[in-house]
C-alpha positions as CSV (number, residue, x, y, z in Angstrom):
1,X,-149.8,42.1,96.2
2,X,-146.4,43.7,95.6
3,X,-145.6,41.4,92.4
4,X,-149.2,42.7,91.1
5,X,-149.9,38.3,90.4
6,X,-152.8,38.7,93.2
7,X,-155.5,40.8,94.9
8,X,-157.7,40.7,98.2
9,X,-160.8,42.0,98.2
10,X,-162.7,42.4,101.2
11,X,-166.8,41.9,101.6
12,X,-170.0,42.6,103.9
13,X,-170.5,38.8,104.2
14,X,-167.3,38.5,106.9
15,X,-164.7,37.2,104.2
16,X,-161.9,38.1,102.6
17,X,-161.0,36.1,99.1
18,X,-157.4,36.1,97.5
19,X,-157.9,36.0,93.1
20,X,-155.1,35.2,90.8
21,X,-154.8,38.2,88.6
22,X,-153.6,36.4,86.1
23,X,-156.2,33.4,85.7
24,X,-159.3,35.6,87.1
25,X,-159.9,32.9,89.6
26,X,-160.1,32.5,93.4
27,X,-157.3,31.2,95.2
28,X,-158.8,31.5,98.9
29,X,-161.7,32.1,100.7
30,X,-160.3,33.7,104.3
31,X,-162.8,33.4,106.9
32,X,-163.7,34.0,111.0
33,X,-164.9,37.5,111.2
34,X,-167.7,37.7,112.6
35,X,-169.5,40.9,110.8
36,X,-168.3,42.8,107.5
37,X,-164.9,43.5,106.6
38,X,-164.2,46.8,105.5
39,X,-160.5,47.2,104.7
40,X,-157.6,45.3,104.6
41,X,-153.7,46.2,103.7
42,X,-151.1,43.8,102.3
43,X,-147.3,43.5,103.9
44,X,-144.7,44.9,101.2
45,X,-143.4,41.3,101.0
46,X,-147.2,40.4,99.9
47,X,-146.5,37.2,102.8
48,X,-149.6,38.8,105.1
49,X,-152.4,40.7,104.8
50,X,-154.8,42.9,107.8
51,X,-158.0,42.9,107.6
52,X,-160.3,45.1,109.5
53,X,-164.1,44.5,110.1
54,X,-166.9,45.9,112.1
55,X,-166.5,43.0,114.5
56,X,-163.8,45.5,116.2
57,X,-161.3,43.2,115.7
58,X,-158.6,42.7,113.0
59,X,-156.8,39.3,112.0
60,X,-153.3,39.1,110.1
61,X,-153.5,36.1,107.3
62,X,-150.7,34.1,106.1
63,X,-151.2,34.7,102.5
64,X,-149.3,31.6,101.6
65,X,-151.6,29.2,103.4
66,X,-154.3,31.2,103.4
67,X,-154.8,30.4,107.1
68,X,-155.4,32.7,109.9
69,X,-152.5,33.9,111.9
70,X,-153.9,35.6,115.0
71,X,-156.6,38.3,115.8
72,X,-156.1,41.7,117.1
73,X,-158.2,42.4,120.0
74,X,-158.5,46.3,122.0
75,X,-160.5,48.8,119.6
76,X,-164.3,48.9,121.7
77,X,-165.9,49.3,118.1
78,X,-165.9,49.2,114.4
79,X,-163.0,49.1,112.4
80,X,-162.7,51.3,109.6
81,X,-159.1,51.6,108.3
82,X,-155.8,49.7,108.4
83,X,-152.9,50.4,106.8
84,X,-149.0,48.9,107.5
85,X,-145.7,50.0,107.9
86,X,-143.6,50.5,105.4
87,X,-141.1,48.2,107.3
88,X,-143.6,45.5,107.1
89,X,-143.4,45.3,111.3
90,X,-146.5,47.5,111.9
91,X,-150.1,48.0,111.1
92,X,-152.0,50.7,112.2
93,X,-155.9,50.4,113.0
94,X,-158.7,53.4,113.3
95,X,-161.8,52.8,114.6
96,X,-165.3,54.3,115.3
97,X,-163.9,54.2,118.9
98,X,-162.1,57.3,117.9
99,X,-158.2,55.8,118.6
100,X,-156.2,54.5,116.5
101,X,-153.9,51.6,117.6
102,X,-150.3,50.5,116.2
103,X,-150.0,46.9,116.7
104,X,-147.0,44.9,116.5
105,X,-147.5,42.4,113.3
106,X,-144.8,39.8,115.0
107,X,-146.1,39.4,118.4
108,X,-149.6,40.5,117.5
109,X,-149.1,43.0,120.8
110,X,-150.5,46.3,120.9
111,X,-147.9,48.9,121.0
112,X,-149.6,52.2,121.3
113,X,-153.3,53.6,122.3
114,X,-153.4,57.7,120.1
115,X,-155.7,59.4,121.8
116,X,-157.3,62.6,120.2
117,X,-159.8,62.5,117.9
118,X,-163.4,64.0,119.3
119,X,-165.2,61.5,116.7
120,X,-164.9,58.2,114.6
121,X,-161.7,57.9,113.0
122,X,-162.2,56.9,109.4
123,X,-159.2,57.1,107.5
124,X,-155.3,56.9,108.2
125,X,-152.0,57.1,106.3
126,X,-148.4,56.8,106.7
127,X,-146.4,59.9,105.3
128,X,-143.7,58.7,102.2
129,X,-140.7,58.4,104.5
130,X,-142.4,56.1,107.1
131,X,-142.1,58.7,110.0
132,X,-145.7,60.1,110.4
133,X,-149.2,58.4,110.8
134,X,-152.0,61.0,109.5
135,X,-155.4,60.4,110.8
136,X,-158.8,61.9,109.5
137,X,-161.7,61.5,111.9
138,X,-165.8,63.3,111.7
């Protein structure tokens, strides 16, 4: 998190867990994905958290309750990046569906489809001044 006091890791048994970097222990277990969760990004106000899993959905978390917010639904397979906004108002998911899909983190909408890639898109990143989403795909 931004104030470097926790960390989310994400796992291959459908979870997500929250640790206290200063005591070492778990905070929170986050659960309902149904398959393995390979990535997950943090808000800059450390208040949420995306996760993305092979279940081809992602899920915001209220990282104060450590509850379940809503869950992203529209990528037709697995997720394999996430990363948000520099704003805090938008993630961005890419998928082995070969999109990726900017998503609106107060409404849970889906704001855009980007279209393009031949192949799985496996990685993506927002340029230092917030105005560019890069996108590496096979």
């Amino acid at each position: 998190t931004p104030d470097g006091k926790q960390a989310i890791s994400a796992s291959r048994d459908s979870t997500l867990k929250i640790w206290n970097l200063v005591t070492g222990k778990e905070i929170y277990t986050l659960t309902g994905h149904s398959n393995s969760v390979g990535a997950v990004a943090i808000t800059p106000n450390g208040k949420q958290a995306v996760s993305a899993s092979r279940d081809s959905t992602l899920k915001v978390w209220d990282l104060v309750a450590g509850k379940e917010v809503y869950t992203l639904k529209g990528h037709t397979n697995s997720l394999t990046a996430v990363v948000i906004t520099l704003d805090g108002k938008q993630a961005i998911s890419a998928s082995k569906d070969k999109t990726l899909r900017i998503w609106d983190l107060a409404t849970g909408e889906e704001v855009y489809i980007l279209i393009g890639h031949s192949s799985l898109v496996y990685a993506v990143a927002i340029s230092p001044d917030g105005k560019q989403v890069i996108s590496a795909s096979w």
